[in-house]
C-alpha positions in Angstrom: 10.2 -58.2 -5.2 13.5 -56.4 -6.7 13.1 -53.1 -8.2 15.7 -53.7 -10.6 14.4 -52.6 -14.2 17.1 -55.0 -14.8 16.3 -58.0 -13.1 15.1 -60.3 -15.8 11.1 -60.9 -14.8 9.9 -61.7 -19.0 10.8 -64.7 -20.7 13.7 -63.8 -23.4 11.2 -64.6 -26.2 9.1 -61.7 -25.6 11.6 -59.0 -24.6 11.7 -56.1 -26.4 14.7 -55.5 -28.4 15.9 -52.3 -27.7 15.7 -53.8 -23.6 17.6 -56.9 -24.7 20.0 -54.5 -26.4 20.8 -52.6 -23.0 20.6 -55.8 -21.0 23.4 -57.3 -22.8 26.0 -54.9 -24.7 28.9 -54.0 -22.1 28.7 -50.9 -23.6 25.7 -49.8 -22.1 26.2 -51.7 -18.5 26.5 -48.0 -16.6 23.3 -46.8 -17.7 21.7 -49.4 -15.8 22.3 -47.5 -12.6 21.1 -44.5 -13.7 17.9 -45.4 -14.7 17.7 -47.8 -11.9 17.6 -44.5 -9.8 15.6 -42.4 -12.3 12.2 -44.6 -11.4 12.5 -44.4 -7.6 9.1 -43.2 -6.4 7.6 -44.8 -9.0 8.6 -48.2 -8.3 7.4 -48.0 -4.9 3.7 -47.8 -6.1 1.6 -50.5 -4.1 1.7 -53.5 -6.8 2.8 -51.6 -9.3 6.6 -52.6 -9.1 6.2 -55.7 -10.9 3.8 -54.8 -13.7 6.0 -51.5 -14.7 9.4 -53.7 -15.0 7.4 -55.9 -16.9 6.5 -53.2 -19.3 9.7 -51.6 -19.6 11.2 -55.4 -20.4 8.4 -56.4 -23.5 7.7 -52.3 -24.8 11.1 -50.6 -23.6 10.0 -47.1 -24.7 6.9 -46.0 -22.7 8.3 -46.6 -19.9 11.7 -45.5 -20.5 9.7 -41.9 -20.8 8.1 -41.8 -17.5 11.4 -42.8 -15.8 12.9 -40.3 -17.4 10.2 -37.7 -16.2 9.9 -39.0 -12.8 13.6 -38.0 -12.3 13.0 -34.5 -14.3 9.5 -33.5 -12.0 11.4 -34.3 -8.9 14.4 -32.3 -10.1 11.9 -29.0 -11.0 10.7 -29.4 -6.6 7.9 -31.3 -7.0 6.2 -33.3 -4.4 5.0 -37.2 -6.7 1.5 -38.2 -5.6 2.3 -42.1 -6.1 -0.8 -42.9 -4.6 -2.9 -42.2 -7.7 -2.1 -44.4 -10.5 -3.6 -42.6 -13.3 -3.0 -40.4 -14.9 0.4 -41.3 -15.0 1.6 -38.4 -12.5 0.1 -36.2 -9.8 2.7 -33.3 -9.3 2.0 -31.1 -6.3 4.0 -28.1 -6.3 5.4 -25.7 -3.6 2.1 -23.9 -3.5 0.0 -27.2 -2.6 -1.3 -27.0 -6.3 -1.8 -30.3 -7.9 -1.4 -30.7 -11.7 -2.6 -34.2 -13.5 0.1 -35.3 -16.1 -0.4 -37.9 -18.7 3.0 -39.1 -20.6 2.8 -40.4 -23.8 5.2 -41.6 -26.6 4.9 -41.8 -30.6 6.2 -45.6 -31.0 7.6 -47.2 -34.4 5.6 -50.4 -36.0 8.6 -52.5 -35.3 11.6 -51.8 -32.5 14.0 -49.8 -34.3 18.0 -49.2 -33.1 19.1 -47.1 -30.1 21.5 -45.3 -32.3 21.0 -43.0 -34.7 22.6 -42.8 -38.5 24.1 -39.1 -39.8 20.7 -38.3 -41.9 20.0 -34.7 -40.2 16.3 -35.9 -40.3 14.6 -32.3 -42.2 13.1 -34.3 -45.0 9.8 -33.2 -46.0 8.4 -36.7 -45.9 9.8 -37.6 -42.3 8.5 -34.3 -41.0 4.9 -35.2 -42.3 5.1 -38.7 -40.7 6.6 -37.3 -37.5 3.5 -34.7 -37.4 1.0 -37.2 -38.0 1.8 -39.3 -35.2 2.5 -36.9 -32.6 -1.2 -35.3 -34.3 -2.8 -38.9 -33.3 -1.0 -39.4 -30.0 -2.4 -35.9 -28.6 -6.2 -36.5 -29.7 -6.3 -39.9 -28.6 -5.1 -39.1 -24.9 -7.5 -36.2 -25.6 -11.0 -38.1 -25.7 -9.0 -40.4 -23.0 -9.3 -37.4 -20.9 -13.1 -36.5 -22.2 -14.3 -40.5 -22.6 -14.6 -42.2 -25.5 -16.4 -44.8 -24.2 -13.8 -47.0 -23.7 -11.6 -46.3 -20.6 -14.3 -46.6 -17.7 -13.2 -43.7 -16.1 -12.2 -41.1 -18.4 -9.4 -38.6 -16.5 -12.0 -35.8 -16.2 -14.3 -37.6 -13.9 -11.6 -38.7 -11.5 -12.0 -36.2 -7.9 -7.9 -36.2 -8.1 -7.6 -34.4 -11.4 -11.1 -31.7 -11.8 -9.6 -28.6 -11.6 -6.0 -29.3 -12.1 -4.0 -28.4 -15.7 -3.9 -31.4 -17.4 -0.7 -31.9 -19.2 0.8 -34.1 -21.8 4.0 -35.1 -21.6 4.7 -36.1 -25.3 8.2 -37.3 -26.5 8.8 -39.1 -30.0 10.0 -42.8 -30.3 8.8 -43.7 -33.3 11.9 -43.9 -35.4 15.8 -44.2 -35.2 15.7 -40.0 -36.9 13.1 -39.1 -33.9 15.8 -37.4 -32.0 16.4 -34.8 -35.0 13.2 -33.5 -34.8 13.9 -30.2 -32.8 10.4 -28.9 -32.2 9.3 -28.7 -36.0 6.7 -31.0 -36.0 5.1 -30.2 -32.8 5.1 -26.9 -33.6 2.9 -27.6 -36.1 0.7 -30.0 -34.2 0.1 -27.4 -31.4 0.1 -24.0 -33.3 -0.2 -24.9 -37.0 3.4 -23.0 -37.9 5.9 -24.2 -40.6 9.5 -24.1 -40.1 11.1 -20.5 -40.7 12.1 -20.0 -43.8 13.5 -16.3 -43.0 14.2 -15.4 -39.4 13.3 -11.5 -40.3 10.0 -12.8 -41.6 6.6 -14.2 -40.2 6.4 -18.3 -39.9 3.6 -19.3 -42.4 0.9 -21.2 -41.1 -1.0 -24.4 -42.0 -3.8 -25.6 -40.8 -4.3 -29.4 -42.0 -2.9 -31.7 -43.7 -3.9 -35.0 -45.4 -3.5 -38.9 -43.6 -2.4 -41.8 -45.8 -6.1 -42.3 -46.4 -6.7 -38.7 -47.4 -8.8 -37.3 -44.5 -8.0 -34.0 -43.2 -5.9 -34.1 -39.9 -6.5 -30.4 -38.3 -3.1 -28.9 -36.7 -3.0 -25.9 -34.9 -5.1 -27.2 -32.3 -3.8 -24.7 -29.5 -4.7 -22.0 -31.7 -8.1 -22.3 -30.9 -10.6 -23.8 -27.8 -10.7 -27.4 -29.4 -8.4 -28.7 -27.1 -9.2 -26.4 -23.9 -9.0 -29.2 -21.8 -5.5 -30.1 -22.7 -3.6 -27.2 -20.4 0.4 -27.3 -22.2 2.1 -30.2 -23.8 5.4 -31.1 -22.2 7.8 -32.0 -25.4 11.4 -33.5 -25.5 13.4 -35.0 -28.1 16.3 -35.5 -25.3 14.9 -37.8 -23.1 15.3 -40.4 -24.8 18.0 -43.4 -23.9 20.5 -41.2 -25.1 20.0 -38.9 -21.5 20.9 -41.9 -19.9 24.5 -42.4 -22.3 24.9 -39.3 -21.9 24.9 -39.2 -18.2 26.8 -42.4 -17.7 29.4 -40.6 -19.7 29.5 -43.5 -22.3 29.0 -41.7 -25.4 31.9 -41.7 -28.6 30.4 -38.9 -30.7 27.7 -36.3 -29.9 25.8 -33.6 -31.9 24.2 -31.7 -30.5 22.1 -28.2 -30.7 21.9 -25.3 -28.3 20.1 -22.3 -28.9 21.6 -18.8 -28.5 20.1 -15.4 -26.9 23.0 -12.9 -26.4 22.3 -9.3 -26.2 24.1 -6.9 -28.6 26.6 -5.4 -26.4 27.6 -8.7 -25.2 27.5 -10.1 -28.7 29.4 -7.2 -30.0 31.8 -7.9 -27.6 32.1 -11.4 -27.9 31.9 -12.2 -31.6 31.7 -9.2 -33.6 29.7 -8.3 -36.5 31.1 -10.8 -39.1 29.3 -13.8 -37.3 25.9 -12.7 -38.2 24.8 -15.2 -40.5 26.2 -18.7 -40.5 29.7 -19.9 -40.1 31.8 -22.9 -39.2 34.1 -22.7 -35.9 36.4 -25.9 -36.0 38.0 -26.4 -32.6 40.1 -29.7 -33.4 39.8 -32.2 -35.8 37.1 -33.6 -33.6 35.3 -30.6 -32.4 33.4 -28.5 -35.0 30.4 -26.1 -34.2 28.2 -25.2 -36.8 26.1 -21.9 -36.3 23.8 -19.0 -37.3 23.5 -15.9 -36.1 20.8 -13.1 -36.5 19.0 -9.5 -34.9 16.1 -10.4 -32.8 15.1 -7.2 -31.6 17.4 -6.0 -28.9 19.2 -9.6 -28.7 21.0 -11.7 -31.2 19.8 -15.1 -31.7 20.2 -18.4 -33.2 21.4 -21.9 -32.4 24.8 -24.0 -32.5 25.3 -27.2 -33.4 28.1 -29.0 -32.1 29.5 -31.8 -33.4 32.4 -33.6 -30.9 33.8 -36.2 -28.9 30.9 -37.2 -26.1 34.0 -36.5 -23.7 33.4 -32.7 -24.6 29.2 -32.7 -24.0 27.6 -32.1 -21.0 24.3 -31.8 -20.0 21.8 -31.9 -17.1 19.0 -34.2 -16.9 16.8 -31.0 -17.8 18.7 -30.0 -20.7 16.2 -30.5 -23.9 12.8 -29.9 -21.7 10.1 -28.2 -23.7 6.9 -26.7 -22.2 3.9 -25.5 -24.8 1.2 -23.6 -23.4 -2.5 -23.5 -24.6 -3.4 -20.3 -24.5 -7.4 -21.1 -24.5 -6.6 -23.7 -21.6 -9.5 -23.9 -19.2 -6.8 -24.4 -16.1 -3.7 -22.7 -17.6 -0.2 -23.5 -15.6 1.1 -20.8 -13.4 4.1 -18.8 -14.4 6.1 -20.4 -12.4 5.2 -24.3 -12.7 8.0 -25.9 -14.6 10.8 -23.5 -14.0 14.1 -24.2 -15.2 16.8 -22.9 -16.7 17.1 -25.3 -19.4 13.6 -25.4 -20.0 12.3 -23.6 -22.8 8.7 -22.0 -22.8 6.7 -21.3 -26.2 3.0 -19.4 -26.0 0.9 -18.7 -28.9 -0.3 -14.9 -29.3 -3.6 -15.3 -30.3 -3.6 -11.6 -31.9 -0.7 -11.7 -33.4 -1.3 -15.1 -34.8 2.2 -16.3 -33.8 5.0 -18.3 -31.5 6.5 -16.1 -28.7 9.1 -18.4 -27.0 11.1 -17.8 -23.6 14.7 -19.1 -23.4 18.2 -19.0 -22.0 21.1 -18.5 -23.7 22.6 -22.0 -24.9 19.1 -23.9 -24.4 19.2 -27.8 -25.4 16.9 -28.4 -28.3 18.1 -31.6 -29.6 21.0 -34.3 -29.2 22.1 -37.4 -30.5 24.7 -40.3 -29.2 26.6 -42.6 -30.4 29.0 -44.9 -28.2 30.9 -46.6 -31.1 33.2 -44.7 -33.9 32.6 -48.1 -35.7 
């Protein structure tokens, strides 16, 4: 059969919106190519084909994810088991080591829009939500991997993945804000931290919070060996359809955020002393960056957000890649599994009781398109 995602295999009544949406608006036509290309490998799974087009056309999401990380393991110089069907990928890297990876997504109760609106997405209320589900995502795949009963064979008892880090690759779909998140929210999933409030001051910690029913949902759960089993959580708010706008060059207005590491000669240099702190560079009437600036040590860090004409954005299919590491992991990755440039790297010191995180200058973090000024 055709391995077009496109080729129109589900009756319209039970197509998922956002596919419909893609399917049909002009606007979107040359990002059907791209992701077209994105699943190769994966569509060439013995009788798979037609039940993973079938997917992507009634759920959308899901599958959108693990085309988008079949492209980005192949890109980091991995060899694709597709002879194993779960979980969802068996990477071999350049040393012959084989690590299991299990992708996930956080979905909304109804199919939302591709686009987002200009809501910057900090609220308190959306940032509880958004931990809560990405919480419940990662312990559900959790007793997937231990058995729960349910799944006949649970991942740990399959000869293919004992001994092997098992990952989760976890990106956030639940709502039309998801993109916004930056790493907030999983931050506090994996090592209970809240959002800085003072760069020149410790990240406070929290170590529950309360469901709509009022149980106790634990967070922090790399902070201890609850999860050993679970070896790093891959986490991206980027690849999402908007990688796919983004590289079919489609997309009217962008924002996005890079995060800076410069060290204080350079920055000295470069800037000067009057841009610690936060300050507004506006390039045109259509080009503005918005960033912060502060001593880190023997670098100065921070972040800009740029806010432009898609025209002016670039990006690789990388660009927004996340990797957190369990420090009590009973088959941790190797230091070199997942190397990237554009990837960023966060461990959890266990004495210290606090996020280190590994970077290059101008690191993606988060972006969001949209292909109509109207």
């Amino acid at each position: 059969m055709s391995k077009d995602l496109f080729n129109v295999i589900v009756e319209e009544s039970k197509q998922d919106l956002l596919f419909k949406q893609v399917l049909t608006d002009p606007i979107y036509a040359k990002t059907h190519v791209i992701i077209n290309e994105w699943g190769e490998g994966l569509l060439e799974r013995s009788g798979e084909a037609k039940k993973f087009i079938k997917e992507f056309q009634t759920t959308f999401n899901s599958s959108f994810w693990e085309l988008y990380l079949n492209k980005a393991f192949k890109s980091l110089g991995f060899d694709i088991d597709y002879s194993k069907a779960s979980p969802d990928f068996n990477l071999i890297n350049k040393d012959n080591r084989r690590i299991s990876v299990e992708a996930v997504t956080s979905n909304p109760s109804k199919s939302q829009k591709l686009e987002i609106d200009s809501s910057d997405g900090n609220d308190e209320d959306f940032l509880n939500e958004s931990t809560l589900k990405l919480s419940g995502k990662i312990r559900d795949k959790h007793q997937l991997y231990l058995g729960d009963g349910k799944k006949k064979h649970p991942y740990s008892s399959l000869e293919h993945v004992k001994g092997n880090p098992f990952v989760l690759a976890v990106s956030p779909f639940d709502s039309k804000l998801a993109q916004t998140q930056n790493n907030t929210a999983i931050n506090r999933v994996l090592y209970g931290l809240e959002p800085p409030k003072d760069y020149n001051l410790p990240q406070e910690a929290i170590e529950f919070m309360l469901n709509k029913n009022g149980k106790n949902v634990d967070l922090g759960i790399f902070t201890n060996d609850s999860y050993k089993e679970i070896s790093a959580v891959i986490f991206s708010t980027t690849g999402t359809f908007g990688k796919a706008v983004v590289e079919a060059g489609t997309a009217s207005l962008v924002r996005a955020t890079r995060m800076r590491k410069i060290g204080i000669v350079e920055f000295m240099a470069k800037e000067g002393l009057d841009k610690i702190g936060r300050f507004r560079t506006q390039i045109s009437d259509t080009y503005d960056i918005f960033s912060e600036r502060f001593f880190s040590g023997y670098d100065v860090c921070g972040h800009d957000m740029y806010l432009y004409e898609g025209t002016e954005h670039t990006e690789t299919h990388l660009d927004g890649l996340q990797i957190y590491h369990n420090p009590y992991a009973l088959y941790p990755l190797g230091e070199d599994d997942f190397n990237g440039y554009e990837i960023i790297h966060y461990f959890y010191d266990v004495n210290k009781k606090s996020m280190d995180i590994k970077y290059n200058d101008n690191t993606l973090v988060s972006r969001n398109t949209i292909t109509s000024f109207a």
